[in-house]
VOGU-3710 file (C-alpha; in Angstrom, 3 decimals, decimal comma):
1> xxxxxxxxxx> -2,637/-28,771/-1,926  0,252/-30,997/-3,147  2,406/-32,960/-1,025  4,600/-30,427/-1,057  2,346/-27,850/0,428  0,625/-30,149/3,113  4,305/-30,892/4,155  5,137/-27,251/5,253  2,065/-26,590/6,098  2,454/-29,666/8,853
11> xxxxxxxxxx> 5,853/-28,946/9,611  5,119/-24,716/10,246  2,529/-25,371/12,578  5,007/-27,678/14,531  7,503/-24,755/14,457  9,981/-27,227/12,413  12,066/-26,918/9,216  12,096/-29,404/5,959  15,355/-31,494/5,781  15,560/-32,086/1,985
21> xxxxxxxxxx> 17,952/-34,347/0,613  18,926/-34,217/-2,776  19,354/-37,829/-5,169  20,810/-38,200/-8,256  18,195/-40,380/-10,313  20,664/-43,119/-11,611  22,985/-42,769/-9,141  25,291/-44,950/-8,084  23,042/-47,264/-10,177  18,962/-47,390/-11,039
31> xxxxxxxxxx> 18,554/-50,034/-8,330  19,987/-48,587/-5,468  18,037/-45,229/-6,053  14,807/-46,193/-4,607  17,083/-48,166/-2,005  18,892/-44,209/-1,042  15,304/-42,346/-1,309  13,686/-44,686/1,217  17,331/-44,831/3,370  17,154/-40,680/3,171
41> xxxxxxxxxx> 13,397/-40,996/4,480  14,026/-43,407/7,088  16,509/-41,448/8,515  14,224/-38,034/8,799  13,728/-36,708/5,223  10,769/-34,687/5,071  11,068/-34,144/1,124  13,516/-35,343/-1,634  14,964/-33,468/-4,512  15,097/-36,313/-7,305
51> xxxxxxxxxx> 17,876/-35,228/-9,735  17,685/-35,479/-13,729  20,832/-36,291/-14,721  21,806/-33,833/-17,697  24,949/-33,918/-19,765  25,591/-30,350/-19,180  24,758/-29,267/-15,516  25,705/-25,774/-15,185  24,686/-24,650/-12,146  26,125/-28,021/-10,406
61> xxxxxxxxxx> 29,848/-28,655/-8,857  32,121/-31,298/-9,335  30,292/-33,709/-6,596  26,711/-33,549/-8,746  28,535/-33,535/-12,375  30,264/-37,016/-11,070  26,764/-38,093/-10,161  24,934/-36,892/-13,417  27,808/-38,598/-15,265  27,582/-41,760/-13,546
71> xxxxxxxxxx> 23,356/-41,827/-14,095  24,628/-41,302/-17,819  26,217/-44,150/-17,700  23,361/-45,970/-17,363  21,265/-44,211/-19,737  18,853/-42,787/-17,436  16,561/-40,305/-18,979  13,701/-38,197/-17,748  10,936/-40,794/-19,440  13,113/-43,589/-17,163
81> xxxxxxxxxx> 12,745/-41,632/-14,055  8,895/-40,728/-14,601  8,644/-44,408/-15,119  10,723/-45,160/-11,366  8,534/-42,333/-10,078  5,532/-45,122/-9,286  7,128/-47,382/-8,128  8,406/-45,711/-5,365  5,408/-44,560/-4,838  3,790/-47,923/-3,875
91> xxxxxxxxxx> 6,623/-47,878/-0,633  6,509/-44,047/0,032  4,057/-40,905/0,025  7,357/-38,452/0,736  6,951/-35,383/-0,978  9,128/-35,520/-4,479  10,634/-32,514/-6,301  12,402/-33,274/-9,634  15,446/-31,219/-9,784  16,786/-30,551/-13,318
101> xxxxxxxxxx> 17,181/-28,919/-16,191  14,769/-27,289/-19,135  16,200/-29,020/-22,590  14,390/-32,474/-21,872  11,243/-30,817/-20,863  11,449/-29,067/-23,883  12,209/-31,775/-25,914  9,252/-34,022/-23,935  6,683/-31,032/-24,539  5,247/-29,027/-21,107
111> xxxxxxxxxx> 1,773/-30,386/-20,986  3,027/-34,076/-21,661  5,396/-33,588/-19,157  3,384/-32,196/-16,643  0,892/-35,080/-17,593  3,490/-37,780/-16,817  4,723/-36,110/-13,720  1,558/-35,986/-11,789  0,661/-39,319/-13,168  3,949/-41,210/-11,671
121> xxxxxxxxxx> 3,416/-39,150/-8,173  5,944/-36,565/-9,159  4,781/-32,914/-6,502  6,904/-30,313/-8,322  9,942/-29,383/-10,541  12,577/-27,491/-9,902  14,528/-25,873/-13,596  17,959/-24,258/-12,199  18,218/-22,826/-16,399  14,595/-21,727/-16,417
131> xxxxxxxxxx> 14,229/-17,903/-15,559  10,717/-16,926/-14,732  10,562/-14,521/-17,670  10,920/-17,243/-20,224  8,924/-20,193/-17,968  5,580/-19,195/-19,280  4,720/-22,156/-20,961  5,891/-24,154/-17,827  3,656/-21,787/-15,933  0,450/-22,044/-17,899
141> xxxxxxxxxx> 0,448/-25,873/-17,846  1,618/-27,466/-14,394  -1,514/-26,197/-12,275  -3,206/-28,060/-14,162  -1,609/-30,413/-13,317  -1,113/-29,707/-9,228  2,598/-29,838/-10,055  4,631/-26,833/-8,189  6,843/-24,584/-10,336  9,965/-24,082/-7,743
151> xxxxxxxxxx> 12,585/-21,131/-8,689  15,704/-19,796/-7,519  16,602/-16,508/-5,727  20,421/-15,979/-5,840  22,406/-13,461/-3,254  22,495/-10,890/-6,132  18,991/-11,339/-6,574  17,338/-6,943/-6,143  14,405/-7,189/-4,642  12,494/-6,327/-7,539
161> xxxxxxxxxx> 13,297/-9,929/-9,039  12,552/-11,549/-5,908  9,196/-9,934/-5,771  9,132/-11,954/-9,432  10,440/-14,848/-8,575  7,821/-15,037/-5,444  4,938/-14,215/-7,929  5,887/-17,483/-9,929  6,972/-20,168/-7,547  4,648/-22,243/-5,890
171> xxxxxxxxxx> 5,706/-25,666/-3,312  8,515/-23,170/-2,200  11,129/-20,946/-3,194  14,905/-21,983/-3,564  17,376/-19,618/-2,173  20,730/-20,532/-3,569  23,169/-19,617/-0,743  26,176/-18,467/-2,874  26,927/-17,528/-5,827  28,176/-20,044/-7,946
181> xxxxxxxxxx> 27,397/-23,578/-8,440  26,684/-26,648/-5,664  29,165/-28,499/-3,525  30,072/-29,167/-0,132  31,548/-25,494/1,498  33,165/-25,499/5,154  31,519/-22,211/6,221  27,977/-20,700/5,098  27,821/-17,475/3,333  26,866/-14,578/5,844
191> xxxxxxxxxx> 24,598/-13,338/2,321  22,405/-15,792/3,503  20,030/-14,429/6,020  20,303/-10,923/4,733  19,054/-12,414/1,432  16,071/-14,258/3,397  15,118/-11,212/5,388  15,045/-9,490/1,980  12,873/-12,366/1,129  10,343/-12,655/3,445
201> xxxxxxxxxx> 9,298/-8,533/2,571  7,685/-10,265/-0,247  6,515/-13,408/0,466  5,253/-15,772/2,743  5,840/-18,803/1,283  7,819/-21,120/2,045  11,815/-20,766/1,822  14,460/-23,397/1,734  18,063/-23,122/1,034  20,799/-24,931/-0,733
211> xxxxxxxxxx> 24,110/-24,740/-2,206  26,836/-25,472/0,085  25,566/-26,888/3,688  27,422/-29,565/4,520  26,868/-30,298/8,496  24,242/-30,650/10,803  25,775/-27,624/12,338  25,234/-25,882/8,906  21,930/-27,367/9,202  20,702/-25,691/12,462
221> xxxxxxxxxx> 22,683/-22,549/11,685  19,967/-22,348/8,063  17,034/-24,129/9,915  16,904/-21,248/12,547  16,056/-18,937/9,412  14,620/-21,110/6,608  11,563/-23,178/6,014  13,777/-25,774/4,180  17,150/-27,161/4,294  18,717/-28,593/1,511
231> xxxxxxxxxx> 21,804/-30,614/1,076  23,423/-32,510/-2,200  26,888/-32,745/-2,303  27,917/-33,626/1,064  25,632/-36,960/0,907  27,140/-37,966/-2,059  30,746/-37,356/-1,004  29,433/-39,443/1,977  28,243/-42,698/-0,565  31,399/-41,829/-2,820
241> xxxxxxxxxx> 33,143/-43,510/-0,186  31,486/-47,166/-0,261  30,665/-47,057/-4,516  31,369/-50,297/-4,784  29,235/-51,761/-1,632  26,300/-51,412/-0,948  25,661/-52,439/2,222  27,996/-49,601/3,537  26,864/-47,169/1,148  23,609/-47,340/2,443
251> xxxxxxxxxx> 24,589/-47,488/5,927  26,747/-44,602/5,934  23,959/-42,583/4,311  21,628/-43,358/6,827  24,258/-42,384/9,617  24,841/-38,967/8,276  21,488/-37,806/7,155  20,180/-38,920/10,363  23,100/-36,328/11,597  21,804/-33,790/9,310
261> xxxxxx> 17,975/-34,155/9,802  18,861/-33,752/13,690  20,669/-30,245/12,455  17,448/-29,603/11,009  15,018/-30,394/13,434  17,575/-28,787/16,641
//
């Protein structure tokens, strides 16, 4: 088992949900990413979702194009963030999912980039662009390398694909909670259990959800049916805020994913 797996694992037989945040590698700058990761931790994140900043993020909102195009800024690339990856590592053992898309694994090769993942401390990837049915190479390579292959199950997923999707995905699966692309969203979809319940006829692995919760209401309303909780846009409309200082950013961060992990864990 990866850290991934140990985490549910620990958290199921406590009868508890994952609060995953989601960070934009890059974001506001390089520097104050490991400063947000260990911020989101201290205040009750049981996994992170480490974005890859890409120049063409299709299945992100405004909120996480901002962020990507800020990272850009910076010139933060996958081989940067593989690089950050350790050091973090020497301040944190939280579970780390890299969240992004397929052309720079491509470009990097699978089996070097599996290589370099497990290597920084990287537990899994997660390819929003990457449809099971063309992942094989991904597939083949990253057991080898104990890295889990996480895919996406969409409201108009039939349950025929989910039964695929199940097959593949390994950490957990990622059920996108509307369809259409991340952001912040005042009210949660009511496709979201049914889609779960539709789920869970096929699998018993682990299920977290994204796409839209905002609140640590939102957060108890998903907890009470998923294994996971994700949320993305609504921290970084949070740290949006307070760009420009740091000290606040961080401190308003803290604040509301404390909020949110409390969602979580009610």
């Amino acid at each position: 088992m990866n850290r991934i797996d140990k985490k549910f694992q620990e958290l199921r037989e406590q009868g508890a949900s994952a609060f995953m945040p989601y960070v934009c590698a890059g974001d506001p700058t390089p520097e104050l990413t490991s400063k947000l990761l260990l911020t989101l931790e201290a205040a009750g994140a049981d996994l992170i979702e480490l974005g890859v900043p890409f120049s063409d993020p299709i299945a992100d909102g405004p909120t996480v194009q901002r962020a990507s195009e800020r990272a850009l800024t910076h010139r933060i690339s996958l081989q940067q963030i593989l690089e950050m990856v350790p050091t973090l590592r020497k301040q944190t053992d939280i579970p780390i999912a890299l969240m992004g898309y397929y052309n720079p694994i491509f470009r990097m090769g699978e089996e070097a980039f599996c290589k370099a993942a497990q290597d920084a401390g990287v537990d899994g990837v997660i390819v929003p662009d990457l449809p099971p049915e063309q992942a094989q190479p991904l597939l083949e390579v990253a057991p080898r390398y104990n890295l889990a292959t996480i895919f996406l199950v969409a409201p108009t997923s039939p349950p025929e694909r989910m039964q695929l999707i199940a097959s593949v995905s390994t950490g957990f699966i990622y059920c996108v909670s509307v369809t259409g692309v991340t952001g912040a969203r005042t009210t949660l979809s009511d496709e979201v259990t049914p889609m779960i319940t539709e789920l869970r006829k096929h699998t018993d692995k682990p299920i977290s959800v994204g796409f839209g919760v905002s609140t640590p209401e939102q957060a108890t309303q998903v907890a009470q049916i998923a294994d996971g909780v994700v949320v993305g846009s609504a921290i970084i409309d949070v740290y949006e805020k307070y760009i420009n200082d740091e000290e606040k950013l961080l401190t308003a961060v803290k604040e509301f994913a404390s909020d949110l992990a409390a969602g979580v864990k009610a």
